[in-house]
N, C-alpha and C positions, 0 to 999 in steps of 0.2 A: 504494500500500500504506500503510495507517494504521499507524501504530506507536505505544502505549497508551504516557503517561510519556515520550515521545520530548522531552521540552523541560524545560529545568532549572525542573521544581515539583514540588509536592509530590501526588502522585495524592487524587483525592476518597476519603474511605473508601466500602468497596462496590463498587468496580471488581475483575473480574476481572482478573488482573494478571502469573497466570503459571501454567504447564501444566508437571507432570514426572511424568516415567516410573521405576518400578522395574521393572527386566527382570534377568532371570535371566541370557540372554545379550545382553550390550550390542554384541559384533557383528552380530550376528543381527538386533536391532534398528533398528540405523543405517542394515542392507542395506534391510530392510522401508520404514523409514519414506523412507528419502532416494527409493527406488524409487517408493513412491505417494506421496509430497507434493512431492518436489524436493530436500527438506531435504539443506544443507550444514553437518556435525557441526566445533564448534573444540572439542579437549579442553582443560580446566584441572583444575590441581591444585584437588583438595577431602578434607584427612583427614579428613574424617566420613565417606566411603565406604568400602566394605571394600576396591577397589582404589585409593584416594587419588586417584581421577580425577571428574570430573562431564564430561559431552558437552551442549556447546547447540548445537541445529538453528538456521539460519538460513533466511530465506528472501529472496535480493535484500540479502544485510545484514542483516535486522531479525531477532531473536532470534524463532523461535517456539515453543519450550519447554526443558526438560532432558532430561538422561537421566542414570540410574543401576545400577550395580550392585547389587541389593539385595542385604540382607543377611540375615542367621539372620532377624535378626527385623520385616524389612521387610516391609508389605503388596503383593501385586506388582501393578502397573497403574498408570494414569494418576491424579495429586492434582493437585485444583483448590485455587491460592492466592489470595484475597482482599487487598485491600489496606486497610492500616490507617495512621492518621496516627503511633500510638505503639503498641507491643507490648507494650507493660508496662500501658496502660491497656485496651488489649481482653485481657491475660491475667483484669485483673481481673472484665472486663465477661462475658467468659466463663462464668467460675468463677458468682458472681452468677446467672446464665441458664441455669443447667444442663450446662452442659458441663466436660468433663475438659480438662485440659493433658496434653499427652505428651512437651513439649519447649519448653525456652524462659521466655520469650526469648532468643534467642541474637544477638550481634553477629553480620556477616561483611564481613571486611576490604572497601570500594567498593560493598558490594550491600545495605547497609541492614541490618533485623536480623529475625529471622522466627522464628513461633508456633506450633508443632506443638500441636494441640489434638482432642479431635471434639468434633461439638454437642451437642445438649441428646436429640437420637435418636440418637445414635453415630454416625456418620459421621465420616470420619476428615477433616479441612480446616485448611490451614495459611493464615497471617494474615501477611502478609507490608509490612514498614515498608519501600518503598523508597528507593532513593538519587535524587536530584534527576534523575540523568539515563536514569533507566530507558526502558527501549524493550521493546516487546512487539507483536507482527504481529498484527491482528486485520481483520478483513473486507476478506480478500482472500483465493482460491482456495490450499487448502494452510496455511490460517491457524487458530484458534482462531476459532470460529463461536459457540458459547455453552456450557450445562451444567444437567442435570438433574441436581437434589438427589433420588432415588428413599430414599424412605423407607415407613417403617409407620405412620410418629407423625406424620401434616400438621399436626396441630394444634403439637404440641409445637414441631417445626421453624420453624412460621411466628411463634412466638411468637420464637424465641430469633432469626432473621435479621431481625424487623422491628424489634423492639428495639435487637438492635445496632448495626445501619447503618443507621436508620429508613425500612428499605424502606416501599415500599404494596406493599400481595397482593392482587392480582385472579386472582379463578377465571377460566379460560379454559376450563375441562374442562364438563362438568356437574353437578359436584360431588358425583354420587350414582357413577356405573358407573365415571366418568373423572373421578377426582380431582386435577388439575394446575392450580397457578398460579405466577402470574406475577410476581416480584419486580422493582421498578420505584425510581429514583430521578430525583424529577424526571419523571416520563411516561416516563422511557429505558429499557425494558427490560433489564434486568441477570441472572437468573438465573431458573430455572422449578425447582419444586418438583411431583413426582411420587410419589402413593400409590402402592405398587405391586401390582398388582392379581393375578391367578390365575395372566400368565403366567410369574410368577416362582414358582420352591420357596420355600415356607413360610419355610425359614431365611436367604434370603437377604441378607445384612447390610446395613444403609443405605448411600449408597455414593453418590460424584458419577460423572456419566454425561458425559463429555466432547464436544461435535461438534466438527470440523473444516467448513469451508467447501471447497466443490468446485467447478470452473466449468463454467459452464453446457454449454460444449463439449465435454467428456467427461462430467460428468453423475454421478448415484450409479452407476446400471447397471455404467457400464463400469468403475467405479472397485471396484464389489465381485468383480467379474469381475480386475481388476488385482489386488486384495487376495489371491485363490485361487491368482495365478499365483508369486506372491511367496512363496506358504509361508504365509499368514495362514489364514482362515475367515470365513464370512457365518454370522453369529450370527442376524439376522435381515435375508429379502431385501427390498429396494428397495421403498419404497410411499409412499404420496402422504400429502400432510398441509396446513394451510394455511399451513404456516412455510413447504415446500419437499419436494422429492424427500429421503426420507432410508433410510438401513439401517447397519445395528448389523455393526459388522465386529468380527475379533481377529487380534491379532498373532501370530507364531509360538507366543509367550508364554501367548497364550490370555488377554492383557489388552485389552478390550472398549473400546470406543470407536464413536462416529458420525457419519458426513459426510452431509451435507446440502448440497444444489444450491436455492438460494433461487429459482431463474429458473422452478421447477416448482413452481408453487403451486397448490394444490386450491384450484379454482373453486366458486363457488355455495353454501357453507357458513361458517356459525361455527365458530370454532376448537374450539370442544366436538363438534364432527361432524369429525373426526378420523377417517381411514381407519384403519380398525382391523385391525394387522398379523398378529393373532393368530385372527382370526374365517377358521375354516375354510368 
């Protein structure tokens, strides 16, 4: 199991770097997630919540995300955190590129200090300064897998994250029907950005799209079939792609997320030839 940050340095800016939940019901949640991923929840004390608590999921020890009680005015669902070297100079960098602050920077005692913002398309995304000895579970089954930026504005968006973090954007889609690319540091793919096309309502608000990693042994199939049993929903079912087996599942909560089995890869295609889950 990889763990992001697990060595006393400073993370690159541009890494995905941390995953948390607003739930309505935070028992309800810990049932759900610990039931399909493993996750083992330790509470700490956090007064910025409306209960003074925050839950981190572990997996084997390694942190793989938060959890919280939202509150009046909390958005409910999974926030994707970004890592940044200073908070005070991506508030600036921000502001500059279009985007709003909604918080911050803020200190927090051992855990760095962190940047409630949205971007330059509204998307809500927090920037986060870690502490030297951060850890984060990533590509390993039950782990953080990656995150689609689904927005209106690709242009806008890809303006304000290659700027920031001097991603490169590569189309992967075909940039006309499937508008998706690729955010890259160094050749290492870091984040995908998604126009969202018809099958979403007109209103739907920009918004990051969370995966989880699944293994290949149980697979998506059985893991949306897991999701059903548990109280959750298949938002959308199981279908092939060139990244992996993936489908869009929701929590009790009805906060959306998606696991992906990388071991089922769509053969014989470019990544712009994309099984299309919506084609009746």
């Amino acid at each position: 199991m990889s763990g992001e940050g697990s060595g006393a340095r400073t993370l690159p800016a541009g890494l995905p770097c941390w995953v948390e939940l607003a739930s309505q019901d935070e028992t309800a949640a810990q049932r759900f997630y610990s039931g399909l991923f493993g996750w083992q929840y330790e509470l700490r004390r956090d007064p910025a919540t409306p209960t003074g608590r925050y839950g981190i999921s572990s997996l084997e020890g390694v942190p793989t995300g938060g959890l919280y009680q939202a509150g009046a005015r909390s958005v409910l669902g999974w926030t994707l955190h970004i890592s940044v070297p200073n908070t005070a100079t991506a508030a600036e960098w921000v502001e500059h590129l279009g985007g709003e602050l909604t918080l911050g920077p803020v200190p927090i005692p051992d855990r760095g200090s962190i940047l409630h913002a949205t971007d330059a398309c509204g998307a809500p995304i927090v920037f986060w300064q870690t502490p030297p000895d951060w850890r984060f579970a990533t590509g390993t089954p039950g782990a953080f897998s990656g995150a689609d930026l689904n927005t209106h504005d690709g242009v806008s968006a890809d303006h304000f994250y290659t700027k920031l973090f001097s991603y490169s954007s590569r189309q992967v889609g075909d940039g006309d029907s499937v508008d998706y690319a690729e955010y890259s540091l160094d050749r290492e793919p870091m984040l995908y950005r998604y126009v969202m096309g018809p099958e979403y309502e007109r209103g739907t608000p920009p918004h990051w799209l969370v995966y989880f990693e699944v293994s290949p042994a149980r697979g998506a199939d059985a893991t949306a079939g897991q999701a059903l049993m548990l109280g959750g929903s298949v938002v959308i079912e199981p279908y092939d792609t060139p990244f992996g087996r993936t489908a869009l599942l929701a929590d009790p909560d009805g906060s959306v997320f998606g696991v992906i089995d990388h071991s089922r890869v769509l053969q014989g295609v470019g990544r712009a030839e994309v099984d299309d889950p919506y084609d009746d």
